[in-house]
FIMAR-441305 format. One record per residue (C-alpha): x, y, z. Coordinates in steps of 0.05 Angstrom, whole numbers, plus 5000, padded with zeros to 4 digits. Example, Ala and Ser with C-alpha at 12.3 -4.5 7.8 and 13.67 -1.06 7.14 Angstrom:
<nodes>
524649105156;527349795143;
</nodes>
This chain:
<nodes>
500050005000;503250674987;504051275035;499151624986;493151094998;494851095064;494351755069;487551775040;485651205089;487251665138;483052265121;476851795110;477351555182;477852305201;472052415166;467551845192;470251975263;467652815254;461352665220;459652075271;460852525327;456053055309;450752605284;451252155353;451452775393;445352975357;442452325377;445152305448;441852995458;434952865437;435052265469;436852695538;430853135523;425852585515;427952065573;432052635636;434852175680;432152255755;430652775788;430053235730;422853245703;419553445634;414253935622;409654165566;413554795560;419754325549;417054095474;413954865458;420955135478;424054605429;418554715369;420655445373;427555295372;426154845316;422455495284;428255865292;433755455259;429855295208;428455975190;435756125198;437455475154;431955745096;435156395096;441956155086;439655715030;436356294994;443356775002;439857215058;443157055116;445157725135;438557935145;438957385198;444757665234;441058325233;433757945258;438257625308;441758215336;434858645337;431558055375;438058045429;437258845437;429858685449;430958155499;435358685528;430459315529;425058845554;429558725626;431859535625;424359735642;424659235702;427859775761;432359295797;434158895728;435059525700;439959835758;444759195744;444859235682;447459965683;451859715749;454859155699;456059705647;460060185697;463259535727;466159245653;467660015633;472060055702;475159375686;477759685624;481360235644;484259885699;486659355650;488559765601;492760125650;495959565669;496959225603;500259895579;505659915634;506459125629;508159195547;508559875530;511659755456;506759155438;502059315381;495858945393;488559005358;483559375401;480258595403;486458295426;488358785473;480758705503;480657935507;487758065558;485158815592;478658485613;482057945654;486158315684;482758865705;477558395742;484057985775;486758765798;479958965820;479658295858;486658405891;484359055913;477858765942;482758305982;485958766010;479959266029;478158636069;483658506110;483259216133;475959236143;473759726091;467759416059;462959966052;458860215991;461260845994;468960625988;467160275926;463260855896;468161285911;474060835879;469260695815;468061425807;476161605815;477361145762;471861295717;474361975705;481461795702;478761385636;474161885608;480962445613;484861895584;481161685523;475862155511;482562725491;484962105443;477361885415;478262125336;485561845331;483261145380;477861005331;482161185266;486160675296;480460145314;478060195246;484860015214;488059525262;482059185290;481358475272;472558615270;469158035303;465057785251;465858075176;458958335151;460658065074;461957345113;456456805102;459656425162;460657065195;453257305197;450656555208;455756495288;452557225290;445156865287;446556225331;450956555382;445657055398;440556465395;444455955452;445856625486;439656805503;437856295550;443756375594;442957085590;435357095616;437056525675;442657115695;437357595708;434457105758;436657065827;441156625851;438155855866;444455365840;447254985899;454155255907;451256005896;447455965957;451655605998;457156005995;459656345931;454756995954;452956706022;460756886042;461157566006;454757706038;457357556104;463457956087;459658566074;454858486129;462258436178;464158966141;471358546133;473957976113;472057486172;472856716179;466356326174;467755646209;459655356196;461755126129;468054916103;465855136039;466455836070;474755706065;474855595987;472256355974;477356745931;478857225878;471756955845;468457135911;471657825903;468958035850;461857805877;463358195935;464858885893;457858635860;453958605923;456959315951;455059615880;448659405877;444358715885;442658085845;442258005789;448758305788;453457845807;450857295757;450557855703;458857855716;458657195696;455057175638;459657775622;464657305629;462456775583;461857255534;468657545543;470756745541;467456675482;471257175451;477357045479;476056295429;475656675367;481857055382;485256395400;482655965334;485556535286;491756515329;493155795314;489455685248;485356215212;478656675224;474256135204;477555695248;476456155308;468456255274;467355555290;470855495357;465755995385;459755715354;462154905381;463655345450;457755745463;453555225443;455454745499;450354725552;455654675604;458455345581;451255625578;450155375654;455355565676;455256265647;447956345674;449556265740;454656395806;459955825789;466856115795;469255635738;467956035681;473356695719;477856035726;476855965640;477956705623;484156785663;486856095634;485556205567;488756965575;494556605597;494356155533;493356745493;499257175516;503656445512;502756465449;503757145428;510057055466;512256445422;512156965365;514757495402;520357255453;518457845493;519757685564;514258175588;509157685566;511757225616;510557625674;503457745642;502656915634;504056865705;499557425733;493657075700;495856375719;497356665793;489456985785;486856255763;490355885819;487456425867;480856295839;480955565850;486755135876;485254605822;487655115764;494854945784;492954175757;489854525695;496055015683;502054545694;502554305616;503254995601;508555135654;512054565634;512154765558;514655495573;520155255613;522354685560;522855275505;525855735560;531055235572;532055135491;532555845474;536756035530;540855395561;541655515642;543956215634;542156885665;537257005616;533656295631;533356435704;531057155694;525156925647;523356395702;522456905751;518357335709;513356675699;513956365769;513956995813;506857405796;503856705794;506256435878;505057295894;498657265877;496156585904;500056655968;494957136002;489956566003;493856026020;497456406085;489556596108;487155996102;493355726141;492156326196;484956096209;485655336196;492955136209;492754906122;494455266072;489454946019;484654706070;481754256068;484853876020;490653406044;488053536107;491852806115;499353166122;496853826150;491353516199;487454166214;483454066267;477154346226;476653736183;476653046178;483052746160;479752506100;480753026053;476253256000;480953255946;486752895941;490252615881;488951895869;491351415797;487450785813;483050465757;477450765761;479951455744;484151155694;477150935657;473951575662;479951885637;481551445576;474351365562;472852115563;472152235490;466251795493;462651815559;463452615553;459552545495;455651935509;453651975588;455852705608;451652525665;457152065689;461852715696;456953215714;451852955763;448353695757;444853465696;441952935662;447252925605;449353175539;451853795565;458353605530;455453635471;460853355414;466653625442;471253095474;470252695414;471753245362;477153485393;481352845380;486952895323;481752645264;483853215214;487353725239;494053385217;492353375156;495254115122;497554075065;499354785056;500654885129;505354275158;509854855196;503854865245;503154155260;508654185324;503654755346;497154275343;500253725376;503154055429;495654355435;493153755437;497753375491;497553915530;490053805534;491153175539;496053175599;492053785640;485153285630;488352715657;491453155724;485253385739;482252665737;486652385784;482752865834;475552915809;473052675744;468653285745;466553635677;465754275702;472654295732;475254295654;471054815634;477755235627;480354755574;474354745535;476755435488;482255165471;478754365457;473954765416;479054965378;481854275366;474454145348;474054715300;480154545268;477053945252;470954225218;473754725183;479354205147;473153745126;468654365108;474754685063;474953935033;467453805017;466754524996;472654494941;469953764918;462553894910;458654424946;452654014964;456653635002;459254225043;452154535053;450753855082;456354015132;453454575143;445954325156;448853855201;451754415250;445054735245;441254145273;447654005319;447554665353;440354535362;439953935390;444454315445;438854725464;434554145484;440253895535;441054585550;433454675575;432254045607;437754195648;434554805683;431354775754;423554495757;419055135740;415154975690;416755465640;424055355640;426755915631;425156545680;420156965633;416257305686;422757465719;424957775658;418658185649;417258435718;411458005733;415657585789;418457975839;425657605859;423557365937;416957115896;421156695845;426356505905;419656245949;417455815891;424455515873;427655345942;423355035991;428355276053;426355996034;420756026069;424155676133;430156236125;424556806130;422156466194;428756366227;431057166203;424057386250;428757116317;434657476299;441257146288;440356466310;444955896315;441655296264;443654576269;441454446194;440153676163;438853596096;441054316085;446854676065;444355316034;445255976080;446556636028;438056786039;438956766114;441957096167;442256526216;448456086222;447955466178;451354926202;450454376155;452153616175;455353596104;460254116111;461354256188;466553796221;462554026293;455553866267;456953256238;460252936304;455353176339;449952806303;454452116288;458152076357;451051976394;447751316397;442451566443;437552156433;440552366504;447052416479;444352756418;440853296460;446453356496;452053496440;447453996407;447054336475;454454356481;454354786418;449955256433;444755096374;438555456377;433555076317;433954536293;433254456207;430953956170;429653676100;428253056096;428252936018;435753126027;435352676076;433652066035;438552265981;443852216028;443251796088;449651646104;451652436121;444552546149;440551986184;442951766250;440351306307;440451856353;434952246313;428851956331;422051936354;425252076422;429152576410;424352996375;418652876433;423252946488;428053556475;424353986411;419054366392;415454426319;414655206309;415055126231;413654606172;412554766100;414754506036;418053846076;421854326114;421254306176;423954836240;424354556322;426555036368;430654646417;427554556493;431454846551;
</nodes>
């Protein structure tokens, strides 16, 4: 057989293994939609929501056929500015949404500032330089928030005050330099999407499409697990302290960072929605921050596709929607990626002090970024060391990487060590044995078979059962992605082999940063970092079988193309199945004003109305089972799940004696619980001790609703 056959061999397994991806995901996703696995439920609104979908991309799909689909970019954009001037006449939705536009304008200058004293000579687009500003402007505003804490400054009128200074420091700076800064925009700027670009104007139509939904759930208040338990429950606390103060109910309380920062700036400017606006602002600073990075390594139409297979994930969509910290974990990561590799090009050692303030912002985030961003480490020093040998110039460009990335993850790591006795608490609380936590620690890194299965069968099951990695939904929130981003075509230049070093580092990087993170959790949303740069991989992929069909027989690249139509929609039915059980799915009413936000909270969380009861006495001290949540309350939490204290002092009593007595020893006021959580876990909350006794003999019942249920505990 010669190398040409098997050449062609190859690219016809590429192709089968692209197509077959997109058409089982298809599959996979529907499938999802019509059979959720437990607990998540269907409703009637589920199939209108996915006829109109349906309506949409068909209408989209007729008007690309017929040359026009332009006029869907413009429908598309009219409908998003809609969407938008429908929440403005809402007060409080309206208020954030000018907050957010203040907050992103401040984030600028700040960035801005910083990126022009960090590389003063570099020549960068005004897109470019935005997709690095952004970033770091929220990591400096988060820094300063950090430090306002530790010297009890959190007030509202601080804040204002700072926002104002800066505000006018930007309007003196570029308003004097407007004509020559838009001369310049207008010739350097690498535009977004080209108006005279079929595939241009058709990501300008689905983007605003799959952005919609996350954007409306962002306007709602806050009801996500992790949101309430702690990523506003702790700034909230902070504010309410006026400082930064140690929370010891939860030890969730200790993983609050530089995300929690930035919530906390959100919460002294204004109110929810506000904080989860930031992070949709986020995911659509991400999103752009993928188009920048698929022209980087390939071409525009690369990075065109990379956004569309990115925004159109439901993970990405969820996570944007909502208070997760993962998605500030993603834009500081890929900012890093970006500036690496500018810096391949450029051999500029600025950009390595600028790599390591973003990966130093990531790993002060979230301690599991330093699993995510040790490929990258290791491939800057490898080229550090080739370029330079162990020289002066080596060990100078190692301190420009290393130093603004330990700097600006220290601060967290010596506070949590202050108030905890371990630095990264609790994890490995095994070799620092804290006396707040179990030596069991929550995350510690583990290579035994079963995360070698999830990791090597990742491609699939990330496709296949989602669910398996991200027990939030009931699957395909993955969409195609772990399978398209495998090498099936983007090896295969012809006219570009120079690049293929470039993809394959790309792609063992990805490879090596996916498998460190499995060997502590096999958790999807823990990767959502990686997923610009896989969607890249993907897009390469897609855009090397598009430019081949296309330049053989064009019906065979509009078939492509109808393909990714019905792809990205069968995203939107994982995508709404996904969201919490109100039975239109997404929030309209909140959207239009008809649902007031305590109204929407009542109906979504059952504990809300318990919380309202508890806030009537005051502060009071809650021994919570079944219940973790605390950011619509203020009464102490302590949850059996998350309290070392709470959860001895339900599983070290056999008796309901000894029961009554522990809880006495800590001062507990109520007693909470829920029993559905209950049931769902009974080995955290179900004990012997909690019984018929123990209720008769030592409670009270002042409150049940819902299947929650409130004793005040007897003298």
């Amino acid at each position: 057989m010669t190398i040409f056959n098997r050449k062609r061999i190859g690219f016809g397994l590429g192709v089968i293994g692209v197509v077959l991806g997109l058409v089982l995901s298809i599959y996979f996703s529907v499938d999802v939609f019509l059979h959720p696995a437990a607990p998540y439920v269907s409703y009637s609104s589920d199939t209108f929501l996915a006829w109109g979908y349906l309506g949409v991309f068909v209408f989209v799909g007729l008007l690309l056929s017929l040359g026009k689909i332009r006029w869907s970019a413009v429908l598309a954009c009219f409908v998003g500015g809609v969407i938008v001037l429908a929440a403005l006449k809402t007060t409080y939705i309206g208020v954030s949404l000018l907050l957010l536009a203040w907050f992103l304008g401040v984030s600028w200058v700040v960035g801005d500032f910083f990126i022009g004293m960090i590389i003063p000579a570099q020549r960068l687009s005004s897109g470019e330089r935005a997709v690095l500003a952004f970033p770091l402007g929220w990591g400096a505003l988060a820094a300063i928030t950090l430090g306002l804490g530790l010297i009890g400054l959190y007030q509202k009128w601080i804040y204002y005050v700072l926002f104002v200074i800066i505000t006018l420091g930007g309007f003196w700076k570029y308003w004097l330099h407007f004509r020559s800064a838009l001369a310049r925009k207008r010739s350097r700027t690498s535009l977004f999407l080209r108006s005279n670009s079929w595939l241009g104007n058709l990501a300008i139509s689905l983007l605003v499409i799959v952005a919609a939904g996350s954007f409306l759930w962002s306007l709602a208040p806050a009801v996500r697990y992790d949101s309430v338990s702690y990523h506003l429950a702790v700034p909230a606390r902070y504010i309410q302290a006026g400082r930064m103060v140690e929370l010891p109910e939860s030890v969730q309380t200790y993983y609050a960072h530089y995300g929690e920062m930035l919530y906390t700036i959100a919460l002294l400017l204004g109110d929810q929605p506000l904080p989860s606006l930031i992070n949709f602002s986020a995911g659509v600073l991400l999103t752009i921050q993928v188009y920048f990075l698929g022209i980087k390594i390939k071409n525009r139409a690369t990075g065109i596709i990379a956004t569309l297979i990115f925004a159109s994930l439901p993970i990405v969509g969820i996570e944007a929607a909502t208070t997760y910290i993962d998605i500030f974990i993603a834009v500081f990561i890929t900012a890093a990626i970006y500036a690496a590799l500018i810096w391949i090009e450029d051999s500029n050692s600025r950009w390595l002090l600028l790599i390591g303030i973003f990966s130093g912002l990531a790993i002060g985030v979230k301690i599991t970024a330093f699993l995510l961003l040790m490929p990258l480490m290791g491939i800057l020093l490898v080229k550090l060391y080739l370029d330079c040998g162990i020289s002066t110039a080596f060990f100078s460009a190692v301190s420009a990487l290393i130093l603004p990335t330990v700097l600006l993850t220290c601060p967290w790591l010596i506070r949590d060590w202050i108030w905890t006795g371990n630095p990264i608490f609790p994890n490995y609380n095994s070799i620092f044995k804290s006396t707040e936590w179990f030596t069991q620690s929550f995350f510690s890194i583990k290579a035994d078979p079963e995360t070698s299965k999830y990791f090597l069968a990742f491609p699939w099951l990330g496709m296949a059962d989602s669910h398996s990695y991200y027990h939030e939904s009931p699957g395909a929130v993955l969409g195609a992605l772990p399978w398209l981003s495998l090498p099936w075509l983007y090896g295969w230049y012809p006219r570009r082999r120079e690049r293929k070093w470039l993809y394959g580092i790309i792609f063992l990087g990805c490879f090596a940063a996916t498998g460190l993170l499995f060997t502590v959790a096999h958790h999807a949303r823990y990767l959502l970092p990686l997923y610009g740069l896989i969607s890249v991989l993907a897009a390469m992929n897609i855009e090397t079988l598009g430019r081949m069909l296309f330049s053989w027989r064009k019906a065979a690249g509009a078939a492509l193309v109808a393909l990714g139509l019905i792809y990205v929609f069968s995203t939107r039915l994982a995508f709404t199945v996904r969201w919490w059980e109100i039975p239109e799915r997404y929030p309209f009413q909140v959207w239009l004003g008809q649902e007031q936000p305590q109204a929407f909270v009542e109906r979504v969380l059952p504990v809300h109305g318990a919380f309202e009861f508890l806030d009537q006495r005051g502060s009071p001290k809650v021994f919570s089972v079944g219940n973790e949540l605390r950011y619509y309350t203020n009464a102490e939490i302590h949850g059996v799940f998350f309290s070392k204290r709470a959860y001895q002092a339900l599983h070290q009593a056999d008796t309901a004696e000894q029961l009554a007595a522990n809880l006495a020893r800590e001062k507990y006021d109520y007693l909470l619980i829920y029993p559905p959580e209950q049931n769902h876990r009974p080995e955290i909350y179900l004990a012997p001790a909690l019984n018929k006794e123990f209720f008769e003999k030592y409670t009270r019942l002042e409150y049940a609703h819902r299947q929650v249920y409130v004793y005040r505990f007897l003298p």
